[in-house]
C-alpha positions as CSV (number, residue, x, y, z in Angstrom):
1,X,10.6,-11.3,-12.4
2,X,8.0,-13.4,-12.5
3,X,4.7,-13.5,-9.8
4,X,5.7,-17.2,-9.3
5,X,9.6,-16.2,-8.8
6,X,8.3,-13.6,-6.6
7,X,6.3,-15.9,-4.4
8,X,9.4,-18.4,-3.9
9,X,12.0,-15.1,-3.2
10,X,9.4,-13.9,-0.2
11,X,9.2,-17.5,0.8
12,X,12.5,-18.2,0.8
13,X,13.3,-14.8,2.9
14,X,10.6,-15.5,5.5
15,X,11.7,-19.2,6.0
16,X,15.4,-18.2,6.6
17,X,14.5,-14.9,8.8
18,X,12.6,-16.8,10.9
19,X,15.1,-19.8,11.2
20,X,17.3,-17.3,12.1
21,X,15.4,-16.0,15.1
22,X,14.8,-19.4,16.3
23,X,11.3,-18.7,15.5
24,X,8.6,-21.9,14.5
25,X,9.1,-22.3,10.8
26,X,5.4,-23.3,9.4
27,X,6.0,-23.7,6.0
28,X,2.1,-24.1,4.6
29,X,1.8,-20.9,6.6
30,X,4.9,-19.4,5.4
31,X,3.6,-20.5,1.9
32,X,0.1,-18.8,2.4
33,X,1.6,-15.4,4.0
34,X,3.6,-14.8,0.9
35,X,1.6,-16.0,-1.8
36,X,-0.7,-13.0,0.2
37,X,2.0,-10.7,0.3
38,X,3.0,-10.8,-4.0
39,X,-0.6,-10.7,-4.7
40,X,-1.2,-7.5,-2.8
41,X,2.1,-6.1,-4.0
42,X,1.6,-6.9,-7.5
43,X,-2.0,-4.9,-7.3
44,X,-3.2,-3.4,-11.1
45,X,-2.2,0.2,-9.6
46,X,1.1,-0.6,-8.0
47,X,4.2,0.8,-10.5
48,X,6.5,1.5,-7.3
49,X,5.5,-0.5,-4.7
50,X,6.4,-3.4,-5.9
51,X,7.8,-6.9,-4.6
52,X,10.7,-5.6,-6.5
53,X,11.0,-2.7,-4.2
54,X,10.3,-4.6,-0.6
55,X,13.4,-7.1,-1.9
56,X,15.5,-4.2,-2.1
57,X,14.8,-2.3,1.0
58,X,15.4,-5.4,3.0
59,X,18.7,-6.6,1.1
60,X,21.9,-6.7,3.6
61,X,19.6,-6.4,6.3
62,X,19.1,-8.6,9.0
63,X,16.5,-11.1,9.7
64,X,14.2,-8.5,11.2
65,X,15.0,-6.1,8.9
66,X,14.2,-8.6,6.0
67,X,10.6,-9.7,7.6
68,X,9.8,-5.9,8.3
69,X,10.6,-5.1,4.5
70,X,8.5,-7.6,3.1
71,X,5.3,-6.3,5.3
72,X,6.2,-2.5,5.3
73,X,3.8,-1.4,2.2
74,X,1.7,-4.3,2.5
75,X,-1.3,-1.9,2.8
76,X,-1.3,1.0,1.1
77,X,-4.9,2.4,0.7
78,X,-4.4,5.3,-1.5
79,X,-2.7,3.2,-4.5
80,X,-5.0,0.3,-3.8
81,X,-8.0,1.9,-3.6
82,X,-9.3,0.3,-0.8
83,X,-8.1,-3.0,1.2
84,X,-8.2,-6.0,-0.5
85,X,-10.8,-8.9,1.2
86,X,-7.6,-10.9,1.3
87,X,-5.5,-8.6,4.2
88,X,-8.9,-6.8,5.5
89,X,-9.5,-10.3,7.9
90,X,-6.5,-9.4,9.4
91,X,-7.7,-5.9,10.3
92,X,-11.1,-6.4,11.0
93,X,-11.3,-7.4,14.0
94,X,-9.6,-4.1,15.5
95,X,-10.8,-1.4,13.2
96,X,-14.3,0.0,11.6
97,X,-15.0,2.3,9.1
98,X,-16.7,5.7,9.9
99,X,-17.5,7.2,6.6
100,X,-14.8,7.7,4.8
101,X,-12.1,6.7,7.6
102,X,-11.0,3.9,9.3
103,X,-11.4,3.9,13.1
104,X,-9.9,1.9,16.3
105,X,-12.5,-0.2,17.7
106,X,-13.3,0.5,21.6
107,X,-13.7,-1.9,23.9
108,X,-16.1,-4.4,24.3
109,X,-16.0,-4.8,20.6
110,X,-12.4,-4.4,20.9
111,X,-11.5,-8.0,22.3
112,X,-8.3,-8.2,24.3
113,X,-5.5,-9.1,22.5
114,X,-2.2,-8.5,24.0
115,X,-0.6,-8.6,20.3
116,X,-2.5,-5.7,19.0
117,X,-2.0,-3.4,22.5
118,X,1.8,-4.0,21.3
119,X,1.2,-2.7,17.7
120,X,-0.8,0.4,18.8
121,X,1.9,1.4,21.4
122,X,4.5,0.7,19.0
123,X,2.8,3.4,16.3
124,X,1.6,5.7,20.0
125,X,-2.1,5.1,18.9
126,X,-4.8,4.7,21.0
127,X,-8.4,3.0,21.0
128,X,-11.0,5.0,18.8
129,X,-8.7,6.8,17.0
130,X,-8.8,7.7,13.8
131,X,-6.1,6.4,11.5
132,X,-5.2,8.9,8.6
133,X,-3.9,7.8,5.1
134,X,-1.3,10.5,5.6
135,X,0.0,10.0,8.9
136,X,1.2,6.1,9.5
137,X,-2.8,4.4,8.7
138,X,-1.1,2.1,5.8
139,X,2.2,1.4,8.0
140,X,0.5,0.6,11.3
141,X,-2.2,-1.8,9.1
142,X,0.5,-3.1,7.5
143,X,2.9,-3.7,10.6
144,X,-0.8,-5.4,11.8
145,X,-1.0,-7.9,9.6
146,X,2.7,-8.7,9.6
147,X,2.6,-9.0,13.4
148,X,-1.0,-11.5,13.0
149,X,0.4,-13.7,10.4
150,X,3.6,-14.3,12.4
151,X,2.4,-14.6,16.5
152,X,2.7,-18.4,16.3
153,X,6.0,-18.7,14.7
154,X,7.9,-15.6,16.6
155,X,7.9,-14.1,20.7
156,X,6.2,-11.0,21.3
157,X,9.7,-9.7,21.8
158,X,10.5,-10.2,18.3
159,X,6.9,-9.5,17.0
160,X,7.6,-5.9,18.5
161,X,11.0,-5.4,17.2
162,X,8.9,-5.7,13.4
163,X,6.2,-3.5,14.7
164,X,9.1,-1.2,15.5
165,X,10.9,-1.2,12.4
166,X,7.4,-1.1,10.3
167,X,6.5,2.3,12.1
168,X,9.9,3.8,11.4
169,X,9.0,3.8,7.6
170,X,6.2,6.3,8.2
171,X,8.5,8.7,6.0
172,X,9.0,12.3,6.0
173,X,8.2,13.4,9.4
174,X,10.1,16.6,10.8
175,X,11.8,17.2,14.3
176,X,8.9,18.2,16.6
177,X,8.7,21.8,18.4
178,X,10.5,19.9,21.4
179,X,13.4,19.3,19.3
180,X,12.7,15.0,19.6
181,X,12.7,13.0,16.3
182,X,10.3,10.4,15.1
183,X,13.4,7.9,16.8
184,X,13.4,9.3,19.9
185,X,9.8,9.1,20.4
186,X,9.7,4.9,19.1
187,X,13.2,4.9,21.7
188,X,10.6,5.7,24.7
189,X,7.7,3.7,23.3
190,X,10.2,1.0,23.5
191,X,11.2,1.5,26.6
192,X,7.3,1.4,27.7
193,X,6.5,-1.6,26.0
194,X,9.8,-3.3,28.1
195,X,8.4,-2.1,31.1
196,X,4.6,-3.7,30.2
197,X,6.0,-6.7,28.7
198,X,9.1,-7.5,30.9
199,X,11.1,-8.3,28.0
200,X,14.0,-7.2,30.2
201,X,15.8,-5.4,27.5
202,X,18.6,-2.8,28.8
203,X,18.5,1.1,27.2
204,X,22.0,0.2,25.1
205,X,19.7,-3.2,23.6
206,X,16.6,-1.0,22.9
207,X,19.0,1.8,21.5
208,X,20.1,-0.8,19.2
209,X,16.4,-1.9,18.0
210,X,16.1,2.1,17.3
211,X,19.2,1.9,15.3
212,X,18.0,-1.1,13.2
213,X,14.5,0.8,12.3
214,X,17.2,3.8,11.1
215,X,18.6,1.1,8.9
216,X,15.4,0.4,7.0
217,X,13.8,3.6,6.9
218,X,16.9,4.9,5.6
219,X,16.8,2.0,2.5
220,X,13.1,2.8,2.4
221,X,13.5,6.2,0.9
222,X,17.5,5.6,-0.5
223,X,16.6,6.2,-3.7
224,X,16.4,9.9,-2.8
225,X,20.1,9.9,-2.6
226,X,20.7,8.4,-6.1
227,X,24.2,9.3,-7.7
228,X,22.3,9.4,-11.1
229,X,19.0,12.0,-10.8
230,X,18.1,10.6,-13.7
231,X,17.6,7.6,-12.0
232,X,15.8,9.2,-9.0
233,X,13.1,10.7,-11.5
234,X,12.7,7.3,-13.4
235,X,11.6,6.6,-10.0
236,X,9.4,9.4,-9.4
237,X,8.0,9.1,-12.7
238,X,6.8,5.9,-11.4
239,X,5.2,7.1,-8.3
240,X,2.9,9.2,-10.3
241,X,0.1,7.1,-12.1
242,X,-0.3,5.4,-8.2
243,X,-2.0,7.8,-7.4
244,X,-3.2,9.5,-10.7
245,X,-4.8,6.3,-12.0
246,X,-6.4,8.0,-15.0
247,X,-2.7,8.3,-16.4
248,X,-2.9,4.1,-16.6
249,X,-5.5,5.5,-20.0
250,X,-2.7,6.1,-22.4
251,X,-3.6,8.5,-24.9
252,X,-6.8,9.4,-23.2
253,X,-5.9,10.8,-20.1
254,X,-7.0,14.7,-20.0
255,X,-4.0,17.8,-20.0
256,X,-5.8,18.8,-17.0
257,X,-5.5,15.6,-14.9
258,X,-1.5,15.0,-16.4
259,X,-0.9,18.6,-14.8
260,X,-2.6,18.0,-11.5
261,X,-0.3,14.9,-11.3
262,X,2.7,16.9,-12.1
263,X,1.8,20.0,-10.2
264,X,1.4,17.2,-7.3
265,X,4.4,16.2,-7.6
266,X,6.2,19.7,-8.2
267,X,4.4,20.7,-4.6
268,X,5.7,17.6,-2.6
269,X,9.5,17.9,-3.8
270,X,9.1,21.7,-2.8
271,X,8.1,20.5,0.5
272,X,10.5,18.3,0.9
273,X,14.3,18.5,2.8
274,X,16.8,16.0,3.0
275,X,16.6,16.3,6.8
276,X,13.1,14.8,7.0
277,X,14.1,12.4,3.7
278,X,16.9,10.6,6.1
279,X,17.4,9.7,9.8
280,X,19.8,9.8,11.9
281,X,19.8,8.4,15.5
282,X,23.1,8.2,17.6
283,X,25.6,7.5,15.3
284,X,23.6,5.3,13.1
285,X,24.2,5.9,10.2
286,X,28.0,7.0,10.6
287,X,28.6,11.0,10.5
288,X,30.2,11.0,7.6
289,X,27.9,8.4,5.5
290,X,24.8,10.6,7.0
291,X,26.0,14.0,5.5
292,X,27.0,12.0,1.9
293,X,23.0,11.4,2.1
294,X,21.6,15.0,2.6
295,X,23.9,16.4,-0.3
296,X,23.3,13.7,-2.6
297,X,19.5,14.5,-1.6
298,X,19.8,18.1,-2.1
299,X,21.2,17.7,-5.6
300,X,18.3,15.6,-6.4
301,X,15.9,17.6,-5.2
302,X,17.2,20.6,-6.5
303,X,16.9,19.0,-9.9
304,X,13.9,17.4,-9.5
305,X,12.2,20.9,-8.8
306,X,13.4,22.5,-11.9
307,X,12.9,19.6,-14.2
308,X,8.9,19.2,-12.4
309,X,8.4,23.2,-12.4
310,X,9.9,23.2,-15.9
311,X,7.6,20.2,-17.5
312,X,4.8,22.3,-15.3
313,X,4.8,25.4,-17.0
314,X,5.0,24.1,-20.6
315,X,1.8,21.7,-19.7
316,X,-0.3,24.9,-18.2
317,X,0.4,26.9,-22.0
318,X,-1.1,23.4,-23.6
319,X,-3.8,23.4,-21.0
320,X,-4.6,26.8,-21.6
321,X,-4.4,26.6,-25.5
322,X,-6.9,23.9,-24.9
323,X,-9.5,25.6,-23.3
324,X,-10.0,27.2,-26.5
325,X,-11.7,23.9,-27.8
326,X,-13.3,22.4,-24.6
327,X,-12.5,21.8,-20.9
328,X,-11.7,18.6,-20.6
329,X,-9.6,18.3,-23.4
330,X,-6.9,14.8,-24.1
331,X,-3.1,15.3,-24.0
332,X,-2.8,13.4,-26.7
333,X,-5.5,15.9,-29.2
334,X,-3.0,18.8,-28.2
335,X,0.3,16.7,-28.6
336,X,-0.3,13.3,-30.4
337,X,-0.6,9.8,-29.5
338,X,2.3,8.4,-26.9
339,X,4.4,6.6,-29.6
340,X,3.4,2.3,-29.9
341,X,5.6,0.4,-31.5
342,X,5.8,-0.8,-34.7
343,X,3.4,2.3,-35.9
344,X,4.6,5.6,-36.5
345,X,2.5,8.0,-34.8
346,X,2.9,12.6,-35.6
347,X,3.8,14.0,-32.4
348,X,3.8,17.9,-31.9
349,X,7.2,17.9,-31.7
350,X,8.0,17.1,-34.8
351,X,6.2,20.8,-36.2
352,X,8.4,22.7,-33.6
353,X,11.5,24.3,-35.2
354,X,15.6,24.1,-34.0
355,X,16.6,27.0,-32.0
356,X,19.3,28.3,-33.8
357,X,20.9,30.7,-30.7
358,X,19.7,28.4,-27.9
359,X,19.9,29.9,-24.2
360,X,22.5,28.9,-22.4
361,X,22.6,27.2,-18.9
362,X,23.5,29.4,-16.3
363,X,24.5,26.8,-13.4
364,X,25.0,22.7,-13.3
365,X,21.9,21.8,-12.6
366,X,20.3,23.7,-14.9
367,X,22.6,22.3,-17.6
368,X,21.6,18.9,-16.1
369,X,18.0,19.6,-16.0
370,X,18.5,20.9,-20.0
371,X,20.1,17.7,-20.5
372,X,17.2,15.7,-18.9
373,X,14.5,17.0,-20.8
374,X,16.0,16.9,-24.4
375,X,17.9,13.5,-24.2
376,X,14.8,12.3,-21.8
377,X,15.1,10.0,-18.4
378,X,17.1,6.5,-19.0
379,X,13.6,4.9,-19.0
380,X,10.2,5.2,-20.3
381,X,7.1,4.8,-18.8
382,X,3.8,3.4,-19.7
383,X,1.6,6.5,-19.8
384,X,4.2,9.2,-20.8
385,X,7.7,9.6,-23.3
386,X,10.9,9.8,-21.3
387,X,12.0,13.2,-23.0
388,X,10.4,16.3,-23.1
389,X,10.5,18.4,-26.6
390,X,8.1,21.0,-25.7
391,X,9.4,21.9,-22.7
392,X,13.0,21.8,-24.4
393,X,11.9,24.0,-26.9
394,X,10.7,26.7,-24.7
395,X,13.7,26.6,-22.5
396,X,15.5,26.6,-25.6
397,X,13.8,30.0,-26.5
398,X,13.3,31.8,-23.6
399,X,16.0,30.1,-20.8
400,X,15.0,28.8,-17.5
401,X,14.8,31.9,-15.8
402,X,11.7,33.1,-17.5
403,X,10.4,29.6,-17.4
404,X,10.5,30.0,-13.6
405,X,8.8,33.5,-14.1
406,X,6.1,31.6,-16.3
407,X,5.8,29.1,-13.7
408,X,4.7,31.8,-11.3
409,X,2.4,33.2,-13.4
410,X,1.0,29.4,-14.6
411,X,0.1,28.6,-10.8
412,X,-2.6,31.8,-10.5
413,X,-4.2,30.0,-13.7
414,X,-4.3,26.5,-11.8
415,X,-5.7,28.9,-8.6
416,X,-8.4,30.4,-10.7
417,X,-6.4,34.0,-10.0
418,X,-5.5,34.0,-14.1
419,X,-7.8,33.1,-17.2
420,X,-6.6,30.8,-19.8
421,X,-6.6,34.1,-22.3
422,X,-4.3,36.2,-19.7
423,X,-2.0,33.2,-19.4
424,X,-1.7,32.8,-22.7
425,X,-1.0,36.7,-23.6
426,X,1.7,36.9,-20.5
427,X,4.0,34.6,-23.0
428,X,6.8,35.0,-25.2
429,X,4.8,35.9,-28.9
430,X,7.6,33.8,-30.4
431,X,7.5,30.3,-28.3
432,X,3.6,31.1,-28.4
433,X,3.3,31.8,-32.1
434,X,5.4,28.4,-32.9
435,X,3.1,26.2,-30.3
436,X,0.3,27.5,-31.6
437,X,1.5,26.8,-35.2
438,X,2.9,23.5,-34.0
439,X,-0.9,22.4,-33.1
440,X,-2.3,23.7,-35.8
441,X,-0.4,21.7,-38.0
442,X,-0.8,18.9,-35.9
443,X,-4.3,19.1,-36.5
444,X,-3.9,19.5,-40.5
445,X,-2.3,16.3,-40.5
446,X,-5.4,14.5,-39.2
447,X,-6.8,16.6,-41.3
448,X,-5.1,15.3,-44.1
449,X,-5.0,11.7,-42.5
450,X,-9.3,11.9,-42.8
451,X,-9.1,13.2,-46.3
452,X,-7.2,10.5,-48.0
C-alpha cells in the first residue's frame, strides 16, 4: 500500500472511532495526526512495525481498540534511532534527557497537566523516573502522544481507556512473585484513576476496560500463534534488521554482525514462553480459545529455536573459517553475493555436494525445521535468501542432534571460552573438508572471473 493510501486508511479509522465515541471530529487535526502517524511508521528502519501492522492489530476491534492500535508503536526508540523532531514536541514538555536516558521531569519544570498525571498512573510511573527502552519507555511515549493529540476531541474518561490499552502492549512481562499479572496491576490502577477522576465507573465496567486491553495485546503479538511457522519466521526474519541496521548493507554486512543478529534472536525465543507471549484476564479470551494460543505458540517456538540454533551454528563455522583471513570479514566474501535479479551471481552453495544417505528426522519438528531450511521461508527478505543451503548441508551430514552439540560448543567461541582454531577442529572432518573446499572454490571462481 501506498504512504498516501496509508494516510487516508488512518484517517478514515480515526474519524469513524472518534464519531463513534461521540468524541469532536476535527478533521484538519485528524488530517495532521495521521499524516504524523504513517510518516513515523514508515521510518527507513521500520520492516515490522509498519502501518501495515497497526491496521491489523486494531482490525475487529472496537473504536478504542482501533485509536490505541494506530498510536501503540508510534515511538519506538530502538528501531528509530532516536525520536523524530516531528513526535518529540509532544514529549518535551514532560521528559529530559540524562545522558543516554530519558527522564520524568520534576516539578516546577513539570507544569501541571491533569492529562499527563493520567498517562503516568495508567503505565504506574512516577515524576523523575527513569523510562527504560526495555520496560514500557516507547509504549508510555507513545500512549503520550496519542493521549496529547486527542484531549480536545475525546473526555479524559476515554483518553484513559487509550492510555490503558496502549500500556497493555508492553509485551512479554511474566506473573510477578505475588502471583498478580501485568492485568491485574492496570485493573487497580484503574480503579485509582476512578477514584481521582470521579469517572464513576463500577469494578464489572473497569473489568471490562481490562478485558479490552487483553483484546489488543493479544492481536499485538498474534502472530506468535501462526498456524503456518513458516509464516511466524517470515515475520521474525523481519524483526531482525530493526534492530541490526547494518543488515539494511546487502552484501556488505560482516559474518560477525549477521551472527550477533541471529544469536540475538536465538536468545530471545529461548527466553520466551507462551504464558508471557498471551494474556489472559477473567475469562477473556475464552478457556478454550486461550489454550489453542499457548500450543500453537509452543509449536512455534519450538521450531523457531531449532531452525535459529540451527542457522547459528553453521554461521559460527563461517565466522570461524573467516578469521583465518581477517576479523571483520563480509558474509558475502565467505558465501557470495545475495542473489539480484536479472544477474546470476556464484553462491557457495552451488560447490557443496548432494548427500547421498542424508540423516533422517527424528521427530515433527525437526522434519519441519529440515523442511524450512532446504525449501526456505515462503518469503524473502531484503538482506538475506529465504533458504538455507549450508545449514541444510550440515544437517544433512551430521543430523540435528550433533548440530545441537555444535551449537553448544559454537557459543564458548562467541564467549571468548573457544578459539576460532578449536571450533573449527571440534567439527565433523567431512562437513569441514567440503566447506572448506566449497570456499575455496568460491574464491577460484573470482579468481577466474579477474583473470579473464
Amino acid at each position: 500500500m501506498s504512504t498516501a493510501k496509508d494516510k487516508q486508511k488512518c484517517l478514515d479509522c480515526l474519524t469513524k472511532a472518534i464519531a463513534d465515541l461521540n468524541g469532536q471530529v476535527d478533521k484538519e487535526q485528524l488530517t495532521k495526526i495521521s499524516n504524523l502517524i504513517i510518516q513515523t511508521m514508515t521510518g527507513p528502519w521500520r520492516s515490522f512495525h509498519t502501518p501495515n501492522h497497526i491496521f491489523e492489530v486494531g482490525e475487529g476491534g472496537d473504536a478504542i481498540e482501533v485509536i490505541s492500535a494506530l498510536f501503540h508503536d508510534l515511538v519506538y526508540v530502538q528501531v528509530d534511532q532516536g525520536i523524530s523532531v516531528n513526535i518529540s514536541r509532544f514529549i518535551s514538555p514532560y521528559t529530559k534527557q540524562d545522558r543516554e536516558q530519558l527522564v520524568i521531569l520534576d516539578p516546577p519544570e513539570l507544569q501541571k497537566d491533569i492529562v499527563f498525571k493520567m498517562v503516568t498512573m495508567m503505565f504506574g510511573l512516577h515524576h523523575g523516573q527513569s523510562l527504560l527502552p526495555t520496560s514500557g519507555q516507547n509504549e508510555f511515549l507513545s500512549a503520550l502522544i496519542a493521549i496529547k493529540a486527542l484531549e480536545n476531541m475525546l473526555p479524559l474518561s476515554r483518553l484513559t481507556e487509550i492510555a490503558a490499552c496502549i500500556e497493555a502492549t508492553i509485551p512479554f512481562r511474566p506473573k510477578l512473585d505475588s502471583g498478580l499479572t501485568c492485568s491485574d496491576l492496570l485493573f487497580g490502577r484503574l480503579v485509582s484513576a476512578n477514584e481521582i477522576f470521579q469517572f464513576g465507573w463500577g469494578d464489572e465496567e473497569i473489568a471490562e476496560i481490562v478485558k479490552r486491553t487483553v483484546r489488543l495485546s493479544n492481536r499485538d503479538v498474534e502472530n506468535f500463534a501462526s498456524t503456518n511457522s513458516s509464516r511466524f519466521l517470515n515475520n521474525t526474519w523481519n524483526l531482525i534488521p530493526e534492530t541490526n541496521h547494518d543488515l539494511r548493507n546487502v552484501n556488505s554486512y560482516s559474518v560477525n554482525g549477521y551472527r550477533v543478529s541471529i544469536q540475538k534472536m536465538e536468545g530471545f525465543m529461548n527466553f520466551l514462553s507462551p504464558e508471557i507471549v498471551f494474556r489472559r484476564y477473567r475469562d477473556e479470551p475464552k478457556e478454550k480459545i486461550y489454550y489453542k494460543l499457548l500450543a500453537q505458540t509452543k509449536q512455534n517456538l519450538e521450531v523457531a529455536r531449532l531452525y535459529l540454533g540451527t542457522k547459528l551454528t553453521s554461521i559460527a563455522l563461517l565466522e570461524a573459517l573467516s578469521f583465518r583471513i581477517g576479523r571483520d570479514i563480509s558474509l558475502s566474501t565467505m558465501m557470495g553475493e545475495l542473489p539480484i535479479e536479472d544477474r546470476t551471481v556464484v553462491g557457495l552453495e552451488q560447490f557443496l555436494p548432494e548427500i547421498n544417505t542424508p540423516h533422517q528426522p527424528s521427530s515433527p519438528i525437526e522434519a519441519e525445521v529440515l523442511e524450512l531450511l532446504d525449501k526456505g521461508r515462503t518469503v524473502d527478505s531484503s538482506y538475506d535468501v529465504k533458504n538455507s543451503p549450508v545449514a541444510t548441508f550440515m544437517v544433512k551430514s551430521i543430523g540435528f542432534k550433533e548440530m545441537q552439540n555444535m551449537l553448544d560448543l559454537s557459543k564458548e567461541f562467541f564467549k571468548g571460552n573457544l578459539t576460532s582454531e578449536e571450533l573449527i577442529a571440534c567439527w565433523d572432518p567431512y562437513v569441514m573438508s567440503m566447506i572448506k573446499g566449497a570456499v575455496l572454490q568460491l574464491f577460484d571462481s573470482r579468481k577466474a572471473a579477474l583473470s579473464q
